[in-house]
N, C-alpha and C positions, 0 to 999 in steps of 0.2 A: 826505714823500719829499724827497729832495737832490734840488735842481738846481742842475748843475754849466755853469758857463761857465770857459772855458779863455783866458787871455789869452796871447798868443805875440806874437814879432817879425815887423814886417813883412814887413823883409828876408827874412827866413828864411822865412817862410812863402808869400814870395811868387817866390823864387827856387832854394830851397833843397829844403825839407821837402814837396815836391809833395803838396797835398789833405792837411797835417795828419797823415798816415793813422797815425804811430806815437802820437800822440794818443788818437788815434780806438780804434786794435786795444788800447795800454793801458786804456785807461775799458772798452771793452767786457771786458776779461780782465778787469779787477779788480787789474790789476798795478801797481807803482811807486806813486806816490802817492795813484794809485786804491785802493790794497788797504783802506782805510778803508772803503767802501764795501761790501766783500767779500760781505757778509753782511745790507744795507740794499737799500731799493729809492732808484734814483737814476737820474735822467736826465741825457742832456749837452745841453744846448739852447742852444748856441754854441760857436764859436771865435770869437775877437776881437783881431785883431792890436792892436797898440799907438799906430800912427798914422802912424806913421813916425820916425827919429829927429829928437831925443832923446825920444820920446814924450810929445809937448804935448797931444797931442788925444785922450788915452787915457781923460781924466774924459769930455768930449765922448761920446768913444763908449760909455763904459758908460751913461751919462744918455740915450742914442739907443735903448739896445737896453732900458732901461726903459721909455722911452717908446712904443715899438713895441711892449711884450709885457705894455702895464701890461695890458687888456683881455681878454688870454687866461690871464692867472695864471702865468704863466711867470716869473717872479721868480728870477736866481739867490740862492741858498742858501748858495753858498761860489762863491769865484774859485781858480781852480789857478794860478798862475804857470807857464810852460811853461818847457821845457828850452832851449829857443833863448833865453831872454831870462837865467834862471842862470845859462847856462854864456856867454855871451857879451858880453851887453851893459854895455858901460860904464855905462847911466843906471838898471841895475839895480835898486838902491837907493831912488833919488828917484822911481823908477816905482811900484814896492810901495808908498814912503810916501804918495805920492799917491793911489792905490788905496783904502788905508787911510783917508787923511783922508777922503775924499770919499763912500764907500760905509759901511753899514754893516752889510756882510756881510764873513763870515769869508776872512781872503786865506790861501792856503796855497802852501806852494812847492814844486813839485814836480809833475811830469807823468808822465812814460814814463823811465825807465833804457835804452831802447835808441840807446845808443852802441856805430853798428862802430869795430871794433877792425880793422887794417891795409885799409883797405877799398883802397887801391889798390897794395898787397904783393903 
């Protein structure tokens, strides 16, 4: 079974994107870059903000949420990169690679496609 942790931006998740929730309804539909999953059995067993900018503390925290879940088997499988940190963030890049170097489980990029369109038109 996939188990899926989602890393997102703080900002945004802590100002913006109230409770994750277009996260959330994508993984459970099976849609955007969940659709991989469409047809597997797969759990989400986190969201993980980044740390704050420029995302220093992001190894930190995934080595935190190992530590807390070594016991229960909860191991993620794959990390999603969320849409608040592709579409937005300058330290984009250097966050992934870090991700990369330091874990090794699969990074993918890509969360949820729901971007409104004229949302205040």
């Amino acid at each position: 079974m996939e188990k899926i942790l989602i890393v997102g931006c703080k900002n945004t998740m802590d100002n913006v994107c109230i409770a994750c929730s277009r996260c959330m309804v994508a993984f459970n539909r099976r849609e955007g870059a969940f659709s991989r999953y469409k047809d597997k059995e797969a759990q989400l067993i986190g969201i993980l903000n980044c740390g704050g900018c420029p995302g220093v503390s992001v190894v930190t925290r995934l080595a935190q949420i190992a530590c807390w879940n070594e016991k229960n088997g909860e191991k993620p499988t794959k990390i999603h990169i969320a849409a608040c940190i592709l579409d937005h963030c300058p330290e984009k890049d250097t966050l992934i690679k870090k991700i990369k170097a330091k874990t090794a489980i699969e990074v993918i990029e890509g969360a949820h496609e729901y971007k409104p369109e004229n949302l205040f038109a």
